[in-house]
C-alpha positions in Angstrom: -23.2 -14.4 -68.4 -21.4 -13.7 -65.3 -20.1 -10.1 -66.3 -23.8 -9.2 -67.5 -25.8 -10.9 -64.9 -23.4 -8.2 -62.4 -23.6 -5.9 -65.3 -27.7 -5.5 -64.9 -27.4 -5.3 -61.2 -25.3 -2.7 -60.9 -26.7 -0.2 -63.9 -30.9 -1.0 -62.6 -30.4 -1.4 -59.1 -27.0 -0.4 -57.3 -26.5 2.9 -59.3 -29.9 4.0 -58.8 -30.0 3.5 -54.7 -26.4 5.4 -54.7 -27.5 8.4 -56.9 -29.7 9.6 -53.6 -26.6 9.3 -51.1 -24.2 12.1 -51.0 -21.1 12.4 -53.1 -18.4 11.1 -50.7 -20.6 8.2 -49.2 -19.1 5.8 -47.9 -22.4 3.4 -47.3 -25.7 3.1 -48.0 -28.9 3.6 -45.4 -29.9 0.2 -44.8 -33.6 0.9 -46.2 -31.7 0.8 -49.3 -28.5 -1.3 -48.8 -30.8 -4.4 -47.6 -33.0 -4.9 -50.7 -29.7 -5.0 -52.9 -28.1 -7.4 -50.5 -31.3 -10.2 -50.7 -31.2 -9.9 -54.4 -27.3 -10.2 -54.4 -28.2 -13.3 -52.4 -30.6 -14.8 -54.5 -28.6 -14.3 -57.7 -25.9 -16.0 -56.2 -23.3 -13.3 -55.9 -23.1 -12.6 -52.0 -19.7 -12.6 -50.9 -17.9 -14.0 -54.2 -14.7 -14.9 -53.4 -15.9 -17.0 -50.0 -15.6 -20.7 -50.8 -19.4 -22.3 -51.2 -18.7 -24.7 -48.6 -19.0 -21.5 -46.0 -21.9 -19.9 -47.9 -20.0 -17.5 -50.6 -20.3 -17.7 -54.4 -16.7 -19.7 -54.7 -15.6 -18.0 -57.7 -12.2 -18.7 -58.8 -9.6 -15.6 -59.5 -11.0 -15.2 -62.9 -14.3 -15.2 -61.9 -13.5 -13.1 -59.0 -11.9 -10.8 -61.3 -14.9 -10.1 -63.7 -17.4 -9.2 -60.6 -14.8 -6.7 -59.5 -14.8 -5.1 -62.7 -18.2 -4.6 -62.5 -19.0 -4.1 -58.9 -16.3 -1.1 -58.8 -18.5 0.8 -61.8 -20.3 3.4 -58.9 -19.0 6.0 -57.4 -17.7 4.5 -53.9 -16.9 1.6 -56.1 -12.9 1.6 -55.1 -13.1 0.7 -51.9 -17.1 -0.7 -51.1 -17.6 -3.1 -54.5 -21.4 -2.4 -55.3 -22.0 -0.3 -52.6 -21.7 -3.0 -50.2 -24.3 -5.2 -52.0 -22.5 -8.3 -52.5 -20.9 -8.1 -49.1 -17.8 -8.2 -47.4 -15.5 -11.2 -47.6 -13.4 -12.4 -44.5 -10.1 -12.4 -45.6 -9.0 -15.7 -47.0 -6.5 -16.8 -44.5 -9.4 -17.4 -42.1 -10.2 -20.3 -43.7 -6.8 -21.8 -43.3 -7.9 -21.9 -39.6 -8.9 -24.9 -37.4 -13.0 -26.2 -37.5 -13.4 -24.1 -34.8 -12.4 -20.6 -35.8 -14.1 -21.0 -39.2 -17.5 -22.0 -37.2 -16.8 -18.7 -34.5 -15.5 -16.1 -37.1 -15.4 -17.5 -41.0 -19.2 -18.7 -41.3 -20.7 -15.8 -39.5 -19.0 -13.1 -40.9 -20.5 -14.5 -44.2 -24.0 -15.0 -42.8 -24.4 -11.7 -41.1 -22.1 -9.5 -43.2 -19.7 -8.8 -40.6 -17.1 -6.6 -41.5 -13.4 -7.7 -40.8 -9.9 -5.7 -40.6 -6.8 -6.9 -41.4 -3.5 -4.9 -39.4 -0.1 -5.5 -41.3 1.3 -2.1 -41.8 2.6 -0.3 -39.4 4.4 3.3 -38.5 7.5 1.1 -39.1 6.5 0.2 -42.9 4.1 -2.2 -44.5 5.6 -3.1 -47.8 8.5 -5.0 -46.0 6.5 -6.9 -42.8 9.4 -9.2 -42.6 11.4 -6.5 -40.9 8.7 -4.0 -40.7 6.5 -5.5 -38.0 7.5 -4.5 -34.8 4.4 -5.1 -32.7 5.2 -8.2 -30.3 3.1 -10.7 -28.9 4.9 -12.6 -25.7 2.6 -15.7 -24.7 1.9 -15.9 -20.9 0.2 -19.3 -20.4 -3.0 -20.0 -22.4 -2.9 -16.4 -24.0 -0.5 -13.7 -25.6 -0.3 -10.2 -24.8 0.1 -7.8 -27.8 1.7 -4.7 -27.2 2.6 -2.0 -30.5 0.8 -0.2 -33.0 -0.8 -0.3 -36.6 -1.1 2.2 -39.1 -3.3 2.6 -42.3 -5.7 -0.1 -41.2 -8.8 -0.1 -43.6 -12.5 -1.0 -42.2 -11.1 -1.1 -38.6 -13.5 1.4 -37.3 -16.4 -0.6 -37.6 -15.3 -4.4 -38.1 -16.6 -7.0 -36.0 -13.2 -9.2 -35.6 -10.0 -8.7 -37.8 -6.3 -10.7 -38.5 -3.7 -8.9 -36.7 0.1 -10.2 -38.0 2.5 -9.7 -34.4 6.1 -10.9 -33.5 6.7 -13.9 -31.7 10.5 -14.6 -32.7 13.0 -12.0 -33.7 12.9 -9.0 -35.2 13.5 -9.6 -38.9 12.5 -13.1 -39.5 10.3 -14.2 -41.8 9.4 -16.8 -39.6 9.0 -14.9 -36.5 5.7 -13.5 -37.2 2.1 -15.0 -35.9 -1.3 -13.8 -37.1 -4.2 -13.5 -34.2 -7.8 -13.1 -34.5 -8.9 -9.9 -32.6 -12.4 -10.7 -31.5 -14.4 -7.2 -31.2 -13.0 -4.2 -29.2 -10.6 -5.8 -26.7 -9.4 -4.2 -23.5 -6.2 -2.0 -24.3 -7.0 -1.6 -27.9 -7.5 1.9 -29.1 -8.4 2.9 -32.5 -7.5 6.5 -34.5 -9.0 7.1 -37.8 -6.8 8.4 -40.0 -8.0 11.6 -42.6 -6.9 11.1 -46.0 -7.3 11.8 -49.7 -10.2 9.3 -49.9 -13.5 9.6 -48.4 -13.1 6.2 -46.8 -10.6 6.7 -43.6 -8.6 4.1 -42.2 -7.2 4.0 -39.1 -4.7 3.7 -36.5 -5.0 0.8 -34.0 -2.3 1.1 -30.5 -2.6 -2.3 -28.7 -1.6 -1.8 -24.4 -1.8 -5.0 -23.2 -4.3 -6.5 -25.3 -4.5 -10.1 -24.1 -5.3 -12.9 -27.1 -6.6 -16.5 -26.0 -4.4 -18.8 -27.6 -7.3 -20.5 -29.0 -7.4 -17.2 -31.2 -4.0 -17.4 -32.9 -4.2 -18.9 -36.6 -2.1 -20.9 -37.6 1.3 -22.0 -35.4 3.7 -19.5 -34.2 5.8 -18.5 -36.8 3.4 -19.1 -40.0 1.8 -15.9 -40.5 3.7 -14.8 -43.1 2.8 -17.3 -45.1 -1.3 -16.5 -44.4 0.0 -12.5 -44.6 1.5 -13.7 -48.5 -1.7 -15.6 -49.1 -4.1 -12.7 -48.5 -2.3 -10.0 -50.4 -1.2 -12.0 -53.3 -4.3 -13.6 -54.4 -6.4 -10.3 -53.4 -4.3 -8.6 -55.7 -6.0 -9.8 -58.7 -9.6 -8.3 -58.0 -8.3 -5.6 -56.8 -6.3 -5.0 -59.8 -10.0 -5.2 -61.8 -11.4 -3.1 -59.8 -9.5 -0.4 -61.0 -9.4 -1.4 -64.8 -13.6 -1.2 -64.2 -13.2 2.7 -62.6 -10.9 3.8 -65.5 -13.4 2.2 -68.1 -16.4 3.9 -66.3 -14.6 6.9 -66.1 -13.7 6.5 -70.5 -17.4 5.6 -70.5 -18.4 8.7 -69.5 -15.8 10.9 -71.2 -16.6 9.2 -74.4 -20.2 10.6 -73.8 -19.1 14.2 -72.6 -17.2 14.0 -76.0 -19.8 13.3 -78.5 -22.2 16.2 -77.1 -19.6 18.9 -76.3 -18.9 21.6 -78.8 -15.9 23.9 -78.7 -14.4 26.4 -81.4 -17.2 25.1 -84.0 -17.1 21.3 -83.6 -17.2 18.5 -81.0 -14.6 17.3 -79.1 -15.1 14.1 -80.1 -13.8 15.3 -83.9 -10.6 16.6 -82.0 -7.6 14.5 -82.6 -6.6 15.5 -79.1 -9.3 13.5 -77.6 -9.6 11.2 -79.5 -6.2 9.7 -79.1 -6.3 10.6 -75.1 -9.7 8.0 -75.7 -7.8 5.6 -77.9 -4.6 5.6 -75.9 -7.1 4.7 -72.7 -9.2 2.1 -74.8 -5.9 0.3 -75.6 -4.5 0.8 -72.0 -7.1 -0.6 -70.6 -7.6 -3.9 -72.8 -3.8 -4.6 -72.3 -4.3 -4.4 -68.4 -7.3 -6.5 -68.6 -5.8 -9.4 -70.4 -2.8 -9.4 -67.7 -5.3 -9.5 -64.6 -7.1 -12.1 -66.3 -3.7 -13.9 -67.3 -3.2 -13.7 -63.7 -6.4 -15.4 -63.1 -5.3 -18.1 -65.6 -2.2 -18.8 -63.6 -3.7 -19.3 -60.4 -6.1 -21.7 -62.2 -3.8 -23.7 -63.7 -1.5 -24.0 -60.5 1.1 -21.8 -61.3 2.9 -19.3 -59.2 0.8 -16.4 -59.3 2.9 -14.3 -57.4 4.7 -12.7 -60.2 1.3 -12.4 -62.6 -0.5 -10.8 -59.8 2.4 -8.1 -58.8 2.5 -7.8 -62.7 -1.1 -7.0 -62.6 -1.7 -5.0 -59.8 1.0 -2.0 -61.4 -0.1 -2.5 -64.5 -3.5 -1.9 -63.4 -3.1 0.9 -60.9 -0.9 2.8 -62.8 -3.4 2.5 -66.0 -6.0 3.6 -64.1 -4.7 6.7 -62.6 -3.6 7.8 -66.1 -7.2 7.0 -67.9 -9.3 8.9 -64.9 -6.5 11.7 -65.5 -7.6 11.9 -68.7 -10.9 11.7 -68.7 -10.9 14.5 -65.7 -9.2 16.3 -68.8 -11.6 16.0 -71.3 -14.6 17.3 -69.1 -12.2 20.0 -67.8 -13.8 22.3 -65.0 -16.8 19.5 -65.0 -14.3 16.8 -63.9 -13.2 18.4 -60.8 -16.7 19.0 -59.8 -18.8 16.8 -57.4 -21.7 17.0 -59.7 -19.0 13.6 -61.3 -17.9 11.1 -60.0 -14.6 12.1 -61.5 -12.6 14.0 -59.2 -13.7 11.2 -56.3 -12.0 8.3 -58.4 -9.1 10.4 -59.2 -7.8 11.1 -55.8 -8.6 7.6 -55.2 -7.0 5.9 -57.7 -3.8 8.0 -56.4 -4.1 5.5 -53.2 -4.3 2.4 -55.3 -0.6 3.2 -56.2 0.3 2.6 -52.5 -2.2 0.0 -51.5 -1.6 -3.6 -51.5 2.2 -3.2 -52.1 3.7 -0.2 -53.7 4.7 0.3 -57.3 8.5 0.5 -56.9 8.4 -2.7 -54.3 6.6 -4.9 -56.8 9.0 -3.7 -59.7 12.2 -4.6 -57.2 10.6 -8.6 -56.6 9.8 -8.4 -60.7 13.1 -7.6 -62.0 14.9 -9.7 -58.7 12.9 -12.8 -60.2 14.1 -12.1 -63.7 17.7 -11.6 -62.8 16.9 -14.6 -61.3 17.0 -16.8 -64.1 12.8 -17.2 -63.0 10.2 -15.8 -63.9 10.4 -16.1 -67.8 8.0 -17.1 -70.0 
């Protein structure tokens, strides 16, 4: 009920508003974004993976994971869900925070849709922040001054408040890193957006002197890797169904292209070419559905998701980029053309590769935890 309810409001009212914006949209105007938000409100889908205690749908992973599915089926779909109509959830860690930050940052960013960054990469690295981070935050009496730079920072161009992960202790630790809350456009902080493949840019953020309250650090010193972990790992899993929803869309409509195309006398869809570049995709695609939902099913029986959701995420990603490949294939000049949405998910499902952890990195802390003697089912 929960895949078609999102199902509905994506196909009769999403797809519709974003068919009049241009190809490489990144948002809606808000004459049109603001009706889809109410009704994403009143069917009880606004922010989904926001506990209902602070106003969000509090759907578990699994849940979490069908929505994404769904909400990534439009053309800006893998990296603004619906368009933006179910809005934008803080990230989790902010609701590991004391009363007070949830009341100043966590509830309003719900209530207003406030959009929030979250800096862990930098020019250093970002798969290894253990030894990556370099940025340092020294604490001079009831605030820390941040000094460094951070790279590849999605949504920082326009958030209202974001989680920035700093040094505190030395330069390698696990345990020497902090996580603030960067309240607006502090003095010192300078932001760079970054051109990439995608349409949506991130950025790069250089911190001079910024100066934090300490009333804005989350968490003690020395525990934000453990909110850093928190964040990626269980975000992992809807974004890992986000991209199994693009490839399917993408199959959806090569299925379609098949059926009415004719070439040398019959239609592609009676060629055994395409049909096993479709039936490879089909059975692609189930198989990395069932692991992000598997994933899903750990986390809600108290397991250790950490290994289902690296599991996930490269099974995912790398299934994805193969399926839009294909399908780019199968509509042939037509897929590289901005009359589809084809060639936009293609170059963005090349990012999803990188994002959230690389391929390679999640294979090393796979086969590590195997080798292990853990891991095994």
């Amino acid at each position: 009920m929960l895949r078609d309810t999102a199902r509905r409001f994506m196909q009769n009212d999403v797809k519709p508003a974003e068919d009049r914006a241009p190809h490489d949209a990144c948002e809606l105007p808000v004459a049109d974004l603001a009706p889809l938000q109410k009704k994403a409100r009143d069917l009880g889908l606004w922010c989904y993976r926001t506990p209902t205690e602070y106003g969000g749908a509090g759907l578990d992973l699994l849940g979490q994971a069908v929505i994404a599915e769904e909400a990534s089926k439009c053309r800006m779909g893998a990296y603004i869900p619906a368009c933006g109509a179910f809005g934008a959830d803080p990230p989790n860690a902010i609701w590991l925070g004391n009363r007070d930050q949830i009341e100043r940052f966590g509830i309003p960013a719900v209530e207003r849709g406030q959009k929030v960054f979250v800096a862990i990469s930098e020019p250093s690295g970002g798969a290894d922040p253990a030894r990556g981070i370099r940025t340092r935050a020294e604490r001079r009496g009831d605030r820390y001054v941040l000094n460094g730079s951070k790279m590849w920072i999605s949504g920082a161009g326009s958030a209202d408040w974001g989680l920035l992960f700093a040094r505190t202790g030395a330069q390698g630790e696990r345990g020497g890193i902090t996580c603030f809350i960067i309240d607006g456009n502090p003095k010192g902080l300078t932001k760079r957006r970054i051109g990439v493949i995608r349409a949506w840019s991130p950025y790069e953020l250089h911190l001079e002197d910024v100066e934090v309250p300490v009333e804005n650090r989350l968490g003690e010193e020395g525990q934000g890797f453990q909110l850093c972990e928190k964040w990626l790992v269980e975000g992992r899993v809807p974004y890992a169904a986000a991209c199994v929803g693009i490839a399917q869309a993408a199959l959806e409509l090569a299925m379609d292209w098949a059926r009415q195309r004719e070439a040398f006398g019959s239609k592609l869809a009676d060629k055994q070419a395409i049909q096993w570049m479709i039936a490879d995709s089909e059975m692609e695609l189930r198989a990395a559905r069932l692991l992000v939902w598997q994933a899903a099913w750990t986390a809600a029986l108290g397991g250790d998701l950490k290994t289902d959701a690296s599991v996930a995420k490269v099974v995912a990603t790398e299934t994805a980029g193969r399926v839009v490949d294909r399908c780019v294939q199968i509509f042939g000049g037509l897929g590289v053309a901005q009359e589809m949405p084809l060639e936009r998910w293609y170059r963005e499902m090349r990012i999803k590769r990188i994002g959230e952890g690389p391929s390679e990195v999640h294979r090393m802390v796979l086969a590590r935890t195997l080798l292990g003697g853990k891991g095994r089912r």
